[in-house]
C-alpha positions, 0 to 999 in steps of 0.5 A: 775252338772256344772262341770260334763257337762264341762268334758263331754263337753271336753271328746267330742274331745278326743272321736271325733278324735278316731272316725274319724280316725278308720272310715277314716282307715277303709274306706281307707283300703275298695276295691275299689278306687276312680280312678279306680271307676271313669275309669272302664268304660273306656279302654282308660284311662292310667297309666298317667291320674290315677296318675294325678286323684291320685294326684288331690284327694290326694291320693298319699300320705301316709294316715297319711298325709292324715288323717292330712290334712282331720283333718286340714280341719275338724278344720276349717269347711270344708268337702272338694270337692266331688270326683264326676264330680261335684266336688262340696263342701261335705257341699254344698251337704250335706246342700241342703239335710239335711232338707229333711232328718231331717224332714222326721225322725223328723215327724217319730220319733214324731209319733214313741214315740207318738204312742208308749208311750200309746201303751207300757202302755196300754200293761204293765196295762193290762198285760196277758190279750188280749190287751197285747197278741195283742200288743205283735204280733204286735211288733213281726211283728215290729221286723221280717218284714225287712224294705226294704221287707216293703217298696217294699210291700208297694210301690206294694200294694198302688202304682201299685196295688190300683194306690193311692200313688206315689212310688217314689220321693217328688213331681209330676211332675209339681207341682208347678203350684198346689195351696198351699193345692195341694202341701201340699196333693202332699207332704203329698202323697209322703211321706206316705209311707217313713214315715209309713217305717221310725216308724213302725220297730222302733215302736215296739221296743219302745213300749216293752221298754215301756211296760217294764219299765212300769212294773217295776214301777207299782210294786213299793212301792210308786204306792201301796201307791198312790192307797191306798191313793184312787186316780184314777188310771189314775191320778195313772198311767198317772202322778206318774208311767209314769214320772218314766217309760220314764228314759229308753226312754230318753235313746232311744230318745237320741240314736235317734238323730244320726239316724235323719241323717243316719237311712234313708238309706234304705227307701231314697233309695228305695223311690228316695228321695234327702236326706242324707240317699241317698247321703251317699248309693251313696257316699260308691257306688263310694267311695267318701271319703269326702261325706262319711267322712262328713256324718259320722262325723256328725252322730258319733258327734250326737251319742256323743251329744244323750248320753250327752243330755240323761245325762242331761235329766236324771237329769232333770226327776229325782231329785236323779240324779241331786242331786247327 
């Protein structure tokens, strides 16, 4: 087991730097520039001041060499300088709106398979039945609605429409002179609607592989056996088939990770929350290589570290795996 986690470990690095250089390519190679992205609105600019823009980025040079500077900066930690009027630094940017990101799509992602494991059990031990019929509409509905389409008709029903919810942002204004339990309900307020955005499609899908699994295992010799044995078929259910049923959910918790970091594009976006989702939508808008850079690097590293946290999660759940 040791030695397999060491060369997965190592496999790491091989996989990481194909995966930047097909993204840093391809982002190179997309319409648009930076300079021209930055002086558009500007006639008055010259050919001189592009290249001297041109040559403070860096991008006069071949993109091997490029590629090779980024990667010796990447080795040491550093993102480089935004190429926005700020010039600030990718990991100062990208370290003032981690948190917010990561604690919206923990909570959702907690919900997610909080709601999801019971509801894909219930669908699997009453199969064919009105419960699973219900439960199928409903992951339909999951799957058709489109996100965006989701969030706008939220943000219209609860927040122009019935006036209960803010539509936009983390905080009223002037919330710092709230108690402690008003800014907690203010924040609570705020983010009702991104979260309900972020888990509801996800829900869905999860509950069918749920639902799913759950059926297989049910049909296994073993659960005859349990049952016969006379136990209750919730000790039967609830311990001996749903230990077995969550393999395939480890899978998707691991693949879950990454989308901490970039699954909240959309609903960052449409809400006006301050998190990675928002700055990677602004980044691709204005071609700025290094943000983009920096947030696809850590979600293709969290892509690598899902798979091989899913790996070990396996053996954990199964003894047949960790013993071979």
């Amino acid at each position: 087991m040791a030695t397999y986690l060491l060369r997965r470990i190592l496999l790491l690095i091989p996989l990481m730097l194909g995966i930047t250089l097909i993204t840093f390519t391809v982002i190179h190679l997309a319409p648009g520039e930076p300079v021209e992205m930055q002086i558009a609105m500007n006639p008055k600019v010259g050919k001189d001041a592009r290249e001297r823009l041109q040559k403070f980025y860096g991008l006069d040079k071949p993109l091997h060499v490029q590629y090779i500077t980024w990667v010796t900066h990447l080795a040491h930690l550093d993102f480089g300088r935004s190429f926005s009027s700020d010039n600030r630094p990718v990991v100062d940017k990208i370290t003032e709106r981690l948190p917010i990101t990561l604690s919206l799509n923990i909570i959702a992602l907690l919900i997610e398979f909080g709601l999801a494991i019971p509801i894909g059990v219930l669908a699997a031990v009453y199969r064919d039945t009105l419960v699973d019929k219900g439960i199928t509409v409903f992951v339909f509905l999951g799957f058709a609605v489109p996100t965006f389409w989701l969030a706008l008709l939220l943000m219209y029903f609860f927040g122009v429409k019935l006036n209960w919810l803010p539509i936009s942002g983390l905080h009223t204004l002037g919330y710092e002179h709230y108690s402690w339990l008003g800014r907690l309900w203010d924040l609570a307020r705020h983010l009702f609607m991104p979260i309900l955005v972020a888990s509801f499609g996800s829900l869905a899908g999860v509950s069918r592989y749920m639902r799913s699994a759950m059926l297989q295992v049910i049909e296994q010799d073993y659960i005859t056996t349990a049952r016969a044995k006379g136990l209750p078929e919730r000790v039967v259910i609830w311990r001996h088939a749903l230990r077995n049923a969550l393999l395939p959910l480890i899978t998707l918790a691991g693949f879950s990770i990454p989308g901490l970091i970039g699954g909240s594009v959309i609903f960052e976006t449409i809400f006006s929350i301050p998190g990675m989702g928002q700055l990677f939508y602004q980044g691709v808008m204005s071609r700025d290589y290094p943000v983009v850079m920096g947030i696809l690097v850590i979600g293709a590293f969290l892509t690598l570290l899902g798979n091989l946290l899913s790996d070990i999660s396996y053996a954990l759940a199964d003894p047949r795996i960790r013993q071979g």
